[in-house]
N, C-alpha and C positions, 0 to 999 in steps of 0.2 A: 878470283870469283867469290871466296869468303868475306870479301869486305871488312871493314870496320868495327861493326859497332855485332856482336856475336850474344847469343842468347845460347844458356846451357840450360834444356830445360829438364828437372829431376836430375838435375847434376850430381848428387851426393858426394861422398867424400873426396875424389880424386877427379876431377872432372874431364872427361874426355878433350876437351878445348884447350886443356895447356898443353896439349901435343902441340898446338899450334904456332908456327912461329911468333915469335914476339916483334912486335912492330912501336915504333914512338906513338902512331894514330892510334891502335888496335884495343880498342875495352871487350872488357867479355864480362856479361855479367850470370853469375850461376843460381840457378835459382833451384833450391832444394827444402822439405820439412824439415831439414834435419842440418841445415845450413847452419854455420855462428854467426852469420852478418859481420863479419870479417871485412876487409877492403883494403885495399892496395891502391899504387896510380891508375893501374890497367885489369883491377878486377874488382868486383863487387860481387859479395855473397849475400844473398838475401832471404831469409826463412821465410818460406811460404808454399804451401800446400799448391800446389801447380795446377790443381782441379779448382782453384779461387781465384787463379786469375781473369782479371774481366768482374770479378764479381765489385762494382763499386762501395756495393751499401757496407760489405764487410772492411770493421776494424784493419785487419791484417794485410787487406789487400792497398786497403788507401794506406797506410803508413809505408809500405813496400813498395809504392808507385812515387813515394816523395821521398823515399831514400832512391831509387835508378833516378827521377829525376836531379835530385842534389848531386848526386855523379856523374852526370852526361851535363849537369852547367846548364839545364831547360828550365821553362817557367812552367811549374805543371799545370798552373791556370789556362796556357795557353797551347801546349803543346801536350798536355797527357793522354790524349787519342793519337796521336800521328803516328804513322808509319815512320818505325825509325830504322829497326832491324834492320842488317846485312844476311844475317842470318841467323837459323832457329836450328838447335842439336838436340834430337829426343836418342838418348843413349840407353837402352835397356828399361826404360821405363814404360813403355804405351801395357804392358801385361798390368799395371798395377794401380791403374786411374783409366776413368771413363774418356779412352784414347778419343773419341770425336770429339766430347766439348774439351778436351783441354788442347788440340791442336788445331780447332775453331778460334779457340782463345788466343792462342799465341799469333794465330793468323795474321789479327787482324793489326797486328805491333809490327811487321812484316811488309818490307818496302814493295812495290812492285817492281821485278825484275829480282827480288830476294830469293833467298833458298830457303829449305825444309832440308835438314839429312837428319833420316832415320836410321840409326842403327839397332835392332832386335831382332829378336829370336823367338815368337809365340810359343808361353809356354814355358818358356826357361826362366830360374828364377824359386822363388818361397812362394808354393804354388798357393797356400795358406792368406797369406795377403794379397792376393792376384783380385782385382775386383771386377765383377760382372759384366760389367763394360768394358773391360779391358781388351786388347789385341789380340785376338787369338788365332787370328789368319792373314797372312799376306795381302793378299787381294782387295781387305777390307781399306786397307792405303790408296789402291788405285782408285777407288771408290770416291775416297775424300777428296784424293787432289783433283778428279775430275770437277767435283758437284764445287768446289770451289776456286775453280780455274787456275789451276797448276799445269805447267809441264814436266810430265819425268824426263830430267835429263841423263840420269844415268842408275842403274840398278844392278847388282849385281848376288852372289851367293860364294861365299868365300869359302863355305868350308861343305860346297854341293857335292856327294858324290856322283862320279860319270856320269852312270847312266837315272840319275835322279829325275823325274820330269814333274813333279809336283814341287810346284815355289812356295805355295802358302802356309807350309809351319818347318822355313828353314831360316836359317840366318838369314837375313838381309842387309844391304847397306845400300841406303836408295837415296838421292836427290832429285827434288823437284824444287821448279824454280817459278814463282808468283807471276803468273802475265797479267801484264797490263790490261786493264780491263777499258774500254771505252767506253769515254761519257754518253749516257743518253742524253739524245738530245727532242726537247719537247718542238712541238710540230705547236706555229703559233694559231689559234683559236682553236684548239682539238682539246 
């Protein structure tokens, strides 16, 4: 269900995704501030501020959208909008960027039928650089993937104690998976 083509997004130095097994198809490409743009057959490190993705007009963003293209072998003329993703990993990072638009952002790079896994912990972390918008309740997740048409397929609390009955500022590890959204269709002389 992880697919092919894997987004690491705020991936910093060790990126959650090379747990992943290694496959001949399988790219991952990681996207961190603090990235070296580094690159292998089956990885691409790419520096960039993860709150600037989507942002076209910016330098950084358009040079960083023509390095993933030159590694995925696309024509960014023609293919730089499309849903390419298999999948999207926000590992520990939604505490430290304004978690809706940068996971609006990544959305819409995001196949239909694609996943979102979130793994964090509101809160946890250098509460110093923590930004305003950032995550600071569980619930604010089910939120998104409704108002943008997600299924949660699986969520759970790995390190909940028993009798814990509040989810919203414990660890999480959640997938939701991008439904297909159906075409409108216009009604002719309306």
């Amino acid at each position: 269900k992880i697919g092919n083509l894997i987004v690491d997004a705020g991936s910093g130095a060790a990126p959650i995704t090379r747990l992943l097994k290694t496959k001949p198809e399988r790219k991952r490409i990681c996207v961190d501030i603090a990235a070296d743009n580094g690159r292998s057959p089956d990885e691409l490190r790419v520096r960039l501020d993860i709150e600037k993705v989507g942002e076209s007009e910016t330098l950084g963003y358009r040079k960083a959208l023509l390095r993933v293209c030159r590694f995925l072998g696309i024509d960014p003329r023609k293919n730089a909008g499309r849903e390419l993703a298999d999948t999207i990993v926000f590992s520990d990072v939604l505490n430290y960027v304004d978690f809706w638009k940068v996971m609006d952002a990544f959305a819409k790079y995001l196949k239909p039928g694609g996943r979102m896994i979130v793994i964090n912990l509101p809160m946890r972390g250098s509460r110093a650089l923590f930004s305003a918008k950032g995550l600071k309740d569980n619930r604010h997740l089910y939120a998104f993937f409704l108002e943008h048409h997600f299924e949660i397929e699986h969520k759970s609390f790995p390190e909940r104690p028993r009798d814990a009955t509040d989810e919203s500022e414990e660890l999480i590890v959640l997938v939701a998976r991008k439904c297909v959204q159906p075409e409108t269709k216009s009604t002719p002389g309306v």
